[in-house]
C-alpha positions in Angstrom: 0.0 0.0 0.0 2.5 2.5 0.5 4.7 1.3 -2.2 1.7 2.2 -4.1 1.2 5.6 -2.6 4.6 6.9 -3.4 4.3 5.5 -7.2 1.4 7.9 -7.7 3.1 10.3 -5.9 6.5 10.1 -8.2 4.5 9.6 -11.6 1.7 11.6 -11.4 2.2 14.0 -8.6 5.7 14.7 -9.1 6.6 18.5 -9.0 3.1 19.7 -7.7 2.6 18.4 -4.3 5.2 18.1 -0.9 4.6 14.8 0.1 5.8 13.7 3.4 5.4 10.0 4.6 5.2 9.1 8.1 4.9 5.8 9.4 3.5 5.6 13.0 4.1 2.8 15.4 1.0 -0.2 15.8 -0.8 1.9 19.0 -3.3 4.3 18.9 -1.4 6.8 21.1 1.7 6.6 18.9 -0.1 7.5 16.1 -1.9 10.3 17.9 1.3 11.7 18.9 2.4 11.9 15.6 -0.7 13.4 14.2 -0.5 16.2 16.7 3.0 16.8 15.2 1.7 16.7 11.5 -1.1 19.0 12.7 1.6 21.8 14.3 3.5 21.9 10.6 0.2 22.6 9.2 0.0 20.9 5.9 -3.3 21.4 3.1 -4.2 17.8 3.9 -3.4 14.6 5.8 -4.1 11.0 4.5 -3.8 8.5 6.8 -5.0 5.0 7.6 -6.4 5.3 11.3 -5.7 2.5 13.7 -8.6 2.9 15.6 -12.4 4.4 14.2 -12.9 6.4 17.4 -9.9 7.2 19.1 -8.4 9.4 16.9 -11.6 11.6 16.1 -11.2 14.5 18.6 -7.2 14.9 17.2 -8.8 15.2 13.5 -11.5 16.9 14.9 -8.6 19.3 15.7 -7.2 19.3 12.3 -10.3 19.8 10.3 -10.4 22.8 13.1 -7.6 24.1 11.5 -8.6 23.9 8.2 -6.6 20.5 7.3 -8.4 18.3 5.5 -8.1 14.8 6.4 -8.7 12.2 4.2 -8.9 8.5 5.7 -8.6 5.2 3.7 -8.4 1.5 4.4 -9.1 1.4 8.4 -10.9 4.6 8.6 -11.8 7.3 11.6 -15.6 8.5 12.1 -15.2 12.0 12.7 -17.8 14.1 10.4 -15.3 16.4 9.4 -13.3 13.8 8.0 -13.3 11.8 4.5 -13.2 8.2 4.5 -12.2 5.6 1.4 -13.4 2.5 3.1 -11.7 -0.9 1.4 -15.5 -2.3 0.7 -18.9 -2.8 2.3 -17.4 -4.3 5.6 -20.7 -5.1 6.4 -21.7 -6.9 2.7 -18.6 -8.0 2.7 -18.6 -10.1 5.9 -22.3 -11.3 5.1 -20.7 -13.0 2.6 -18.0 -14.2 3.9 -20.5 -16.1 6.4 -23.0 -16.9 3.7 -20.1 -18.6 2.0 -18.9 -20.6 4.4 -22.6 -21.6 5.2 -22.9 -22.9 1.8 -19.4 -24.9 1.3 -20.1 -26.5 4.8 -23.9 -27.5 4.8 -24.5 -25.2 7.5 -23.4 -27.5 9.8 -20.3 -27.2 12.7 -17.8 -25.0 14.3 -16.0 -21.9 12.7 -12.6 -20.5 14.0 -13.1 -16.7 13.9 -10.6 -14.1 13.3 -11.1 -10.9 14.6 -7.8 -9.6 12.9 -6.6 -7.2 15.8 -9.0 -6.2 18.7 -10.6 -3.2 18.5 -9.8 -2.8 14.8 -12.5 -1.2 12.6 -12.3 -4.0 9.9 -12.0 -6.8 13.0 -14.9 -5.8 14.6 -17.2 -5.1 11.5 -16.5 -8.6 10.2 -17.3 -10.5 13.4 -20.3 -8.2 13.7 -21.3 -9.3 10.3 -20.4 -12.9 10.7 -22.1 -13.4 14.0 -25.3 -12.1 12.5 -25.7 -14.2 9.9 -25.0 -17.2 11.5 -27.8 -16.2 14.1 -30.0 -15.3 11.2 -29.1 -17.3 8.1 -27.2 -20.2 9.5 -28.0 -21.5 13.2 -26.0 -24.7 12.6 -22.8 -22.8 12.2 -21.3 -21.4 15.2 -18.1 -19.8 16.6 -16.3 -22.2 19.1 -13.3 -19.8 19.1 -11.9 -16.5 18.1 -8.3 -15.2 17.3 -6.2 -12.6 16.1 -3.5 -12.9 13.4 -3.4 -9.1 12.9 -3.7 -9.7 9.2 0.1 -10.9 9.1 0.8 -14.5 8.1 3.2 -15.6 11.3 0.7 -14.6 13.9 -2.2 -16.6 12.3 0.2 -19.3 11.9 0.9 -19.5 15.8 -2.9 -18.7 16.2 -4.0 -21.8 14.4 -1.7 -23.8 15.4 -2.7 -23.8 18.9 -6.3 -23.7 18.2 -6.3 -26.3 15.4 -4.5 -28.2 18.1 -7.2 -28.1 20.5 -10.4 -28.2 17.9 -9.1 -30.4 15.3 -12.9 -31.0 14.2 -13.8 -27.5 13.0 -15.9 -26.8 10.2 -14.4 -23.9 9.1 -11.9 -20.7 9.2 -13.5 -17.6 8.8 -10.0 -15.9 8.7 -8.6 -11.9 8.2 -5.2 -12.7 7.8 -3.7 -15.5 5.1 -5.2 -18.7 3.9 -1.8 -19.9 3.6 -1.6 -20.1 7.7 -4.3 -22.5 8.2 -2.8 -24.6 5.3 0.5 -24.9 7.1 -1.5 -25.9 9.8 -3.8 -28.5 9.0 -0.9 -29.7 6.7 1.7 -30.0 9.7 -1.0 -31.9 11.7 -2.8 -34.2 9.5 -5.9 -32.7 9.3 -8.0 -31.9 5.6 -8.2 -28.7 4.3 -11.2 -27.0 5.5 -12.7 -24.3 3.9 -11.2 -21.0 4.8 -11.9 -17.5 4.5 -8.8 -14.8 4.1 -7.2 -11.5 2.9 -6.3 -11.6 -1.0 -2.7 -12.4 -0.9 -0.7 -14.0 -3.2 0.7 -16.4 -0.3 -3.2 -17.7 0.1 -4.2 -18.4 -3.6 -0.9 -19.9 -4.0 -1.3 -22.0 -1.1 -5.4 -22.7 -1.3 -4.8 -23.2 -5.4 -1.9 -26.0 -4.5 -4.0 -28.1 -2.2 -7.1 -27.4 -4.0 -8.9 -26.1 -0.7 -12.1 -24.6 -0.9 -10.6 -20.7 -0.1 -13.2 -17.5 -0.2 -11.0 -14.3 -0.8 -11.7 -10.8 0.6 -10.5 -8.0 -1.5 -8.1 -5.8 -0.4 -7.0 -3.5 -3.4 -3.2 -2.3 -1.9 -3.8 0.9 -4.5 -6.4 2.3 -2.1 -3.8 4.7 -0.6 -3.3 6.1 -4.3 -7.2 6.8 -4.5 -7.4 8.0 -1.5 -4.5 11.1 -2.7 -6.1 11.6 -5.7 -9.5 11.8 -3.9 -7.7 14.3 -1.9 -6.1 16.7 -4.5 -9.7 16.8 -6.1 -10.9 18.1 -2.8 -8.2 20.9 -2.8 -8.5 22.0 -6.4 -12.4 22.4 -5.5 -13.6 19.2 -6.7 -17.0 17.5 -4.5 -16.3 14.4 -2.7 -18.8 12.2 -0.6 -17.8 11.9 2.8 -17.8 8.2 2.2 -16.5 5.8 -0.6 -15.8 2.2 -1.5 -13.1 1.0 -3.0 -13.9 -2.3 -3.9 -17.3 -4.6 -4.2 -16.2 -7.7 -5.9 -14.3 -10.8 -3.8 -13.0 -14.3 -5.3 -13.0 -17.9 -4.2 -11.4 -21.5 -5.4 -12.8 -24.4 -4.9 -17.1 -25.3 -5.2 -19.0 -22.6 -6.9 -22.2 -21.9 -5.1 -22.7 -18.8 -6.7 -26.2 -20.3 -8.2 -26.9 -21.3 -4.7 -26.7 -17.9 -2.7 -27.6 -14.9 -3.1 -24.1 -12.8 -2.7 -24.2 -8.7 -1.8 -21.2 -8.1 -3.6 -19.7 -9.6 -6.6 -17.4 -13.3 -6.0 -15.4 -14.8 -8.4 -13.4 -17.4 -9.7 -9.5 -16.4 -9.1 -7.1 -17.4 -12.1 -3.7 -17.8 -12.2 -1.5 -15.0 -14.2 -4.4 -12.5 -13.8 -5.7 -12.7 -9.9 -2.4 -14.1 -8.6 0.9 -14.8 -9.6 2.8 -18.3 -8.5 6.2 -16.5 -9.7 6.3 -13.3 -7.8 6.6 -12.9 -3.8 3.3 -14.1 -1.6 3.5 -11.2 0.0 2.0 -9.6 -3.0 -2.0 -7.8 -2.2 -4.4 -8.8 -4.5 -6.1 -7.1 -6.7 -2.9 -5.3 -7.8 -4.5 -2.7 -9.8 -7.2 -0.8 -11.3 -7.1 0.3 -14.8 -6.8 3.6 -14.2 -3.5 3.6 -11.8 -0.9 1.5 -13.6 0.4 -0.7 -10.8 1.8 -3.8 -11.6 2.6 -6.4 -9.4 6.6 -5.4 -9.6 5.6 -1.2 -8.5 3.4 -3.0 -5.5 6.1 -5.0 -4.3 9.4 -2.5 -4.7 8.2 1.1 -5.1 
């Protein structure tokens, strides 16, 4: 994401904005403390991805104060002063998650749950989501246990190891982080591949694709930080934004189709090799690389 940032800073930018990056440690207060420093250089606009939805509101409550604009993307803040380019539908997006799952498993069993880091916006609008339709869609699924792999592949790994450990009979992963976590897993201890849901990575098709595991992909287009500047540059040149934005609608899946089965909110399909994901390059590649108006390719995502 912020490899993509800076390329549409250096192509398309370059010469008519002064672009600083600053990268705040993983806490809330950290990255409050580094606001309030942003805020005394007083720059035309900040873009940021905020590490917690309400914590940070009365600090860019302070900026829009000021006259700062503030632009959020990805994990957003909630503040009505302040613009947000959400990643997609959280809420669509975790009803299908769940509906999925529902589908590949009979609606029958036990789901591990993810809840990506606690407290985080994305985290808590997923389990939200998830719980709800189980309770209203799908009684026979249910959530025996939940954990956090902070969207980075060596935390889930640890996560499921542990829980896979102690529930080798689950139905189901209803995951944030990789796919390719629980396939270490269940692989190290002798267990089939259960269906999993995960972030977009390279590492997880690559991993779900090899096993042929039933994997449902959320979408997490890395070039959001790039829309979210040129979102922001409209703003400043007296362009009209909505306070809100998606960036995405449309998620992908390998394994069963049950697309003529249920009834999805946003779009689902089929990921391909050499188009979705790429065996060749690094896993640590986000998927979707691009859209077709930002001319990422997978090479600009992963170096700069």
């Amino acid at each position: 994401m912020v490899n993509d940032l800076k390329y549409r800073v250096a192509s398309t930018y370059a010469g008519q904005i002064d672009f600083n990056y600053v990268q705040s440690a993983f806490d809330v207060t950290a990255q409050i403390s580094d606001l309030q420093r942003i805020i005394l250089s007083k720059p035309d606009a900040i873009v940021m991805e905020a590490r917690s939805a309400t914590a940070l509101n009365p600090t860019l409550e302070q900026a829009c104060k000021q006259g700062i604009l503030v632009y959020t993307f990805d994990q957003t803040a909630t503040d009505p002063c302040v613009y947000q380019l959400v990643l997609s539908n959280w809420a669509d997006q975790s009803y299908d998650m769940a509906a999925w799952m529902c589908a590949v498993t009979g609606g029958h069993g036990t789901i591990l749950q993810d809840n990506g880091a606690s407290g985080s916006p994305l985290g808590d609008a997923f389990v939200k989501g998830e719980d709800d339709y189980f309770k209203n869609s799908c009684p026979g699924l249910s959530v025996v246990a939940q954990y956090s792999s902070v969207a980075a592949e060596g935390p889930g790994t640890e996560a499921l190891s542990n829980l896979l450990s102690q529930y080798p009979t689950v139905s189901g992963i209803l995951g944030i982080g990789y796919c390719s976590s629980g396939i270490t897993v269940m692989k190290k201890l002798g267990l089939k591949y259960i269906p999993q849901a995960c972030f977009l990575t390279n590492a997880s098709a690559i991993a779900c694709e090899q096993v042929s595991a039933a994997c449902f992909y959320w979408s997490s287009p890395a070039w959001i930080g790039a829309a979210a500047l040129d979102n922001t540059i409209k703003i400043l040149n007296g362009g009209t934004m909505a306070k809100v934005l998606y960036a995405s609608d449309t998620n992908y899946f390998s394994g069963p189709d049950v697309r003529s089965t249920v009834t999805f909110k946003q779009g689902l399909l089929p990921v391909k090799s050499g188009q979705d994901f790429f065996p060749n390059l690094s896993p640590d590649l986000c998927l979707p690389v691009t859209a077709d108006d930002y001319g990422i390719t997978p090479q600009i995502a992963l170096g700069g």
